[in-house]
N, C-alpha and C positions, 0 to 999 in steps of 0.2 A: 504494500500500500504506500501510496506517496503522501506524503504529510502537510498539513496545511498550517502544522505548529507542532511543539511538542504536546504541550498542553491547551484544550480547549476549556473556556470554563462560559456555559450558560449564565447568565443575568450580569451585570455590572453594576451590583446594588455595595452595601458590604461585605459581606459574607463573597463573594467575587471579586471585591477590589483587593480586601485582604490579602486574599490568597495571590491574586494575580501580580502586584506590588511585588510583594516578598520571590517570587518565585521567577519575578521578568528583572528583579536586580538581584536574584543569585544567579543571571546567564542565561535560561531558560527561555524558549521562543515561547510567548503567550499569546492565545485571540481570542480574546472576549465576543460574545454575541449578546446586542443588549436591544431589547425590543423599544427602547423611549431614546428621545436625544442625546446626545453627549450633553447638553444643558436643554432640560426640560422645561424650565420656568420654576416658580416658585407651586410648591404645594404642601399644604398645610391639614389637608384631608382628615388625616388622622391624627393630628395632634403630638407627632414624635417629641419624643427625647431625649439623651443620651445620659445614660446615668454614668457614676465615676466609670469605670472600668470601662467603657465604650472612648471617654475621654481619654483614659489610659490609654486604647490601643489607637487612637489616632496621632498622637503623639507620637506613637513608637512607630507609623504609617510614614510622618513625615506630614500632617494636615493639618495646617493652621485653624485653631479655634475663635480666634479672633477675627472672624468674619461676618461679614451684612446678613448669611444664614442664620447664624447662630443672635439667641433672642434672650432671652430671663433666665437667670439662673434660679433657682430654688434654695432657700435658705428655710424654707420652715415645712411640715408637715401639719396639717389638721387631722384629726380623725373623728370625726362624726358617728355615735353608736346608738344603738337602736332608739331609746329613749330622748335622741335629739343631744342628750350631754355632749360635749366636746373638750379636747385635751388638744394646744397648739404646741407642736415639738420643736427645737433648734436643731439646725443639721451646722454641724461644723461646718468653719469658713472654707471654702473651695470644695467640698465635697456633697454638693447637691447638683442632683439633676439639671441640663442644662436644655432649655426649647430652642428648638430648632425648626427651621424651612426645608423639609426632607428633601423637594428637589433642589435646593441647594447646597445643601450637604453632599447628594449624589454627585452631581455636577465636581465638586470639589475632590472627592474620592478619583471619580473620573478622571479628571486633570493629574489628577497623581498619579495615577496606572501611568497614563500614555509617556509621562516624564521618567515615570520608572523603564519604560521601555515596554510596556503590554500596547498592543494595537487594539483595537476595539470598531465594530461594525455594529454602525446603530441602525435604530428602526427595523429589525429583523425577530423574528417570532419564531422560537423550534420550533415546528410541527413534531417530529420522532425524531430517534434516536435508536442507532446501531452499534451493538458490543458484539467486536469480531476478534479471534485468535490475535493480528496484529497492529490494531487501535481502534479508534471508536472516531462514530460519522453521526451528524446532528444535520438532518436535513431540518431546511427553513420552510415557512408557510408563503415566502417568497420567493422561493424555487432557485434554493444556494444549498451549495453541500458543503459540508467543511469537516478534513479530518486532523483528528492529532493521534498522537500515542496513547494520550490518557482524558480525558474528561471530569472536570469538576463539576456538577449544578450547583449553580445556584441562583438557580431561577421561581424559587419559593414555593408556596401554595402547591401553584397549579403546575409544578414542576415536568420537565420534558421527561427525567426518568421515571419519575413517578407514572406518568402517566403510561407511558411506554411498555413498563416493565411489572403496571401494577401493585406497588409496594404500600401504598395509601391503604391504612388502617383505621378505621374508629378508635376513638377516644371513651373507653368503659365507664371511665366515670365521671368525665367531666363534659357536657354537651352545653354551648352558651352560645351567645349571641353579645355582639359586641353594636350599642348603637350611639353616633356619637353627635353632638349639635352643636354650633358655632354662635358667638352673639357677641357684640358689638362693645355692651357693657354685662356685668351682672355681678348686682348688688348686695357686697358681705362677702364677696369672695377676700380670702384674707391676703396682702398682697405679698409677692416671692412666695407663695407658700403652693403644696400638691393638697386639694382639699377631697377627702377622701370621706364619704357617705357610706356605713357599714349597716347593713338591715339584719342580716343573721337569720335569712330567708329566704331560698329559691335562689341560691347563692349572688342574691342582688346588690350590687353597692350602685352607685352615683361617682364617680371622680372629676374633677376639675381643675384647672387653673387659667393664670391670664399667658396666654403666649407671647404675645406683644402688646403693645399698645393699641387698642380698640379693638383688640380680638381676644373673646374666651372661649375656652372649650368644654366642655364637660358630656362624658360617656358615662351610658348607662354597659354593663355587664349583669348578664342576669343567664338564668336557664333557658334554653330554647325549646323546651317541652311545654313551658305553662305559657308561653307565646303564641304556639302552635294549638294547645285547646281553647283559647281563647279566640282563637283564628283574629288577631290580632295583628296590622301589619306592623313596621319596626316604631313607627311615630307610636303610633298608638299604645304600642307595646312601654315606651318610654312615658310617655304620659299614665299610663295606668300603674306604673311604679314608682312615681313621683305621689301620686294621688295617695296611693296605699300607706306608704311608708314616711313621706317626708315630705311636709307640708310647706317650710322654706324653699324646695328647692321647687315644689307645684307652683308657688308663688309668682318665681321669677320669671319660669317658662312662661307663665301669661303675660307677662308685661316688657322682660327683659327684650329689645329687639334684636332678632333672629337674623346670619348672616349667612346666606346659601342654602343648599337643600340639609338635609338627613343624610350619611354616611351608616351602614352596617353593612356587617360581615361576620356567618355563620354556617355551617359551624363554626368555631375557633379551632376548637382542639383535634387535634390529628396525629396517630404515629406512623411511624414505617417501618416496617419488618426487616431490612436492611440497609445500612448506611455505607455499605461497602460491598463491590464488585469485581470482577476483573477488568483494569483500565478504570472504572467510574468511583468517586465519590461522591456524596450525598454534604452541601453542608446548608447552615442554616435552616431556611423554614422550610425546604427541600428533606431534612431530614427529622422533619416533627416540629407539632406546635402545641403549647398548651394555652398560656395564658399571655394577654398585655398589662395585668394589673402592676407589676414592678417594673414596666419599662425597661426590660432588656431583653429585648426582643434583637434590637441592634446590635446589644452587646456580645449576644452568643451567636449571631453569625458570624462577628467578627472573630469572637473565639478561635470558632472553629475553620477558617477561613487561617486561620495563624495557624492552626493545627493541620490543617490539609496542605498545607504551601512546606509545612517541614517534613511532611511522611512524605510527600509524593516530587519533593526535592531528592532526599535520600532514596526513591524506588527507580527515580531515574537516571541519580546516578550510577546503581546498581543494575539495571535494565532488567529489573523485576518488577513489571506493573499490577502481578495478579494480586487479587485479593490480598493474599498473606501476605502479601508485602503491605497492606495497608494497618495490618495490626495494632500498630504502633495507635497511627490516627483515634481508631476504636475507641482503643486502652483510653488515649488522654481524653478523649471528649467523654468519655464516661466517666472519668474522675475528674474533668474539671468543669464542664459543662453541665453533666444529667444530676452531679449532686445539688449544683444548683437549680436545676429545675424541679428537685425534690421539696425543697425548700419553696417553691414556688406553689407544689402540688400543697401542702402543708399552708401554706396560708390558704387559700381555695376552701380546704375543708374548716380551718377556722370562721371562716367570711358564712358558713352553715350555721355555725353556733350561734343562735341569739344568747344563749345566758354564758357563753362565755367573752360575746363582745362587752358584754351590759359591768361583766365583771373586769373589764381591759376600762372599763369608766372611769372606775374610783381607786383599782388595788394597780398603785404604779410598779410593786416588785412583778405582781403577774403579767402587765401589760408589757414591761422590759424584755420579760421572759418569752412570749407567744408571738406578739406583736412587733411592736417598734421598740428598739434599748436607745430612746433618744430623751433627753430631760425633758420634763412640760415646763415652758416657761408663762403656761397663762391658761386658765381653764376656763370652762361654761357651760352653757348650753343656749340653742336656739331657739328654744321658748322664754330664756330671760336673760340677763344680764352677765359677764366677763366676772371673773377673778384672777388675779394672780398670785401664785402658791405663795 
């Protein structure tokens, strides 16, 4: 087979730039295929944001975070618990969440690849994808072929391998619906801060913050079962758990002015029965999704995107692309990435608990313990008046 790179890797997001970067400045021919522009414009869709460790690996990427992309940093946590009480946290200086303009951040990643030395062909959609004895072929939905020696996806969701090879699993226990709304202003939002609505029901919360100036976001998560008997569609769905459970935030939705349509996306949660092939790896949301409630969603593509660019550096130097030679890759994303999404699984089933949010209210050693280990520097609730400790 003639080769069209050594390495091909689907999507140009994170989880693809990472790898591509590291792997096109250790020597390596790289060709990106990325279905959106090298600069898409700005998009704000879903309300990203890069928690510390995503900051970390762009750093270590070579990508200025000092950019027109990047928006509010996060200095405080709220958490909202069933009974409406509230507890505002301090997040150490430098290390809160930072909002961000996704297609600008992209764009930025991008610009980095191509400087590292990755090429990249935009506007191009896999259609399938080919694992043969001596590399692997990604035909396009606009009738291009392109081979390497080995293939990365990471092209997410709706991934080429996934699709191709069937490895898209249900999520057993966690089935949700993510719906999110945009607005102009909204009133009580606390400022630098992630404000987080816990129900302890139908694993529903509310989360929000201001992203920039005259734009806030706040998403509903909740089960996609009682949506569906409700035959509810996603607005409605949000309005009717705003109604149930939390009458400040029913408030605002009536008054607060609204900026664009509704955004949802469901299911959420998804696994895959293999993250490794011969020739291919799986990274990012390519290789499973659970939740967005912690915001590192970005962070563990990048993860693993640093972990695929160091296995499949050493397989070819080696000129051993099979499987086994991916081992390595496995090993590390299961010990540094899935114990973290353990931890994520773990909040999920806390966010169930009514009487153990209720008790994350008042008892600060339990709420350290389960929840957030961040000081309160000011309590309340939204039926009366602030205190501070």
């Amino acid at each position: 087979m003639s080769y069209d790179a050594d390495v091909l890797i689907t999507g140009a997001g994170p989880g693809g730039c990472s790898a591509g970067i590291r792997l096109a400045e250790a020597g390596h021919d790289v060709l990106m295929l990325e279905r959106d522009p090298l600069d898409a414009g700005p998009d704000i869709t879903s309300g990203e944001v890069l928690a510390l460790q995503t900051q970390i690996e762009c750093e270590q990427l070579g990508v200025d975070l000092n950019a027109d992309w990047a928006y509010e940093r996060f200095r405080f946590v709220r958490n909202v618990y069933p009974d409406l009480s509230w507890t505002l946290h301090a997040i150490p200086e430098g290390m809160g969440h930072l909002a961000i303009d996704r297609g600008g951040f992209n764009a930025a990643l991008r610009r980095r690849a191509v400087q590292a030395g990755a090429r990249i062909v935009c506007e191009v959609t896999a259609r399938d994808m080919e694992l043969r004895a001596d590399g692997a072929v990604v035909r396009t939905r606009e009738g291009g072929e392109y081979r390497g020696r080995v293939l990365i996806d990471a092209s997410g969701r709706h991934s080429v391998a996934l699709n191709t090879l069937g490895l898209k699993e249900p999520e057993p226990e966690f089935q949700q619906i993510a719906v999110a709304r945009f607005f102009e202003s909204f009133e009580g939002t606390p400022p630098q801060a992630w404000d987080r609505h816990l129900y302890g029901d139908a694993g529903a919360m509310i989360s929000g913050s201001q992203i920039r100036p005259g734009l806030f976001r706040y998403i509903l998560e909740a089960d996609l079962g009682v949506k569906q008997q409700g035959r509810m569609n996603p607005g409605e769905y949000y309005d009717y758990v705003a109604r149930t459970y939390d009458p400040w935030i029913a408030e605002r939705l009536e008054r607060e002015p609204h900026v664009g349509g509704t955004w949802a996306m469901a299911p959420l949660a998804y696994r895959v029965a293999e993250t490794v092939r011969d020739r291919l790896l799986l990274i990012g949301d390519a290789a499973g999704y659970l939740s967005p409630i912690t915001g590192q969603g970005i962070e563990f593509a990048m993860r693993m995107g640093r972990l695929a660019a160091k296995t499949v550096g050493a397989a070819l130097r080696a000129g051993d692309l099979t499987a086994g030679s991916f081992a390595e890759y496995v090993e590390a994303r299961n010990a540094e990435v899935m114990t973290l999404a353990e931890l994520v699984r773990m909040q999920l089933r806390l966010f169930r608990d009514r009487a153990a949010l209720l008790r994350c209210a008042g008892d600060d050693e339990f709420r350290a313990r389960v929840l957030l280990p961040l000081p309160v520097v000011e309590r309340g609730s939204l039926l009366g008046r602030a205190s501070v400790p």
